[in-house]
N, C-alpha and C positions, 0 to 999 in steps of 0.2 A: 170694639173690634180693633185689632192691632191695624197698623200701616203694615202693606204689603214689602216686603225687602226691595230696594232698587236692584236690578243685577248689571254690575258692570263688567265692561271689555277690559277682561284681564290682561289679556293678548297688547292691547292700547297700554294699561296701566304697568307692563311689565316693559313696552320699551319708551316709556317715560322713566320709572326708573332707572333703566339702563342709560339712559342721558340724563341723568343725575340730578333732573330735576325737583326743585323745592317741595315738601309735603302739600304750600299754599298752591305752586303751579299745579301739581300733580291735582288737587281738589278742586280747582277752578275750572281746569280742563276737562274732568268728570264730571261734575257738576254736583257736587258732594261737598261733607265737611269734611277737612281733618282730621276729625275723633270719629268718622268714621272707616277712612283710610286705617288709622291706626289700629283700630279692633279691628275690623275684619280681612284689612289687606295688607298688613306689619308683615306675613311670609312673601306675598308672592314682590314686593317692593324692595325686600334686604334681598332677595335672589336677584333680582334686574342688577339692583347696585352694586353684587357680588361680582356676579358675571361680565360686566365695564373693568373691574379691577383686576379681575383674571387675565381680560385679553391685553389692559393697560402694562399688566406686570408683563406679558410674552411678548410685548411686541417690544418694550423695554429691555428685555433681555436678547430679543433677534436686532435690536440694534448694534445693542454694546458686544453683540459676538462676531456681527459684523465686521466692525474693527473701529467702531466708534468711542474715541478715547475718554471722553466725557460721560459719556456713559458708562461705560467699566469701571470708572474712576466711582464716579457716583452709585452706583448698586455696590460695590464694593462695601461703602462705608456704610448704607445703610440696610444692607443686607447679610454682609458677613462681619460689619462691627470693627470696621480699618477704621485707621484716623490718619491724617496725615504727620502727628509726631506719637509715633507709637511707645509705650511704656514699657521698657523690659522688667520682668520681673526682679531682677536685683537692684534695679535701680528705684522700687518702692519700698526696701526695706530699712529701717532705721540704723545708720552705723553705728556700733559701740561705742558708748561716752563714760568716759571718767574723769572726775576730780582730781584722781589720786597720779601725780607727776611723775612716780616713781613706775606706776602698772605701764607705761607709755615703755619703758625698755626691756 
């Protein structure tokens, strides 16, 4: 005869995710293994940690709209791909080179 399923508090296990808790804390704190987190609670654990990233990214962006210059500056470069010395496009393309002394007039 099989072991009966444990049933764990999702509700618990989703906002341990959400504080981004380690797989080990997360299993210690349930009282479980690892590989069993991972087979049977792998969705409801990437949704906790999804939803931490979501409110991380909005409150991120109600900063830097704020008027928080550090933050614009920074979502900037990693969100729309700025750098602080930016490449024009003529300036990566290779200038015409010749040998020949005479092509030069």
């Amino acid at each position: 005869m099989a072991r009966p399923k444990k049933e764990l508090d999702e509700e618990l296990l989703l906002k341990l995710a959400q504080l981004h808790c380690s797989m080990t804390e997360m299993a210690d704190i349930m009282g479980v293994s690892k590989d069993l987190l991972n087979r049977r609670y792998k969705s409801v654990i990437a949704k906790g940690k999804s939803q931490t990233k979501m409110k991380l990214r909005r409150k991120q962006i109600e900063v830097a709209m704020s008027g928080n210059h550090t933050m614009l500056i920074w979502l900037g470069k990693n969100m729309l791909a700025q750098s602080d010395s930016p490449t024009l496009e003529e300036d990566v393309n290779i200038l015409p080179w010749s040998d020949d002394i005479d092509a030069i007039e």
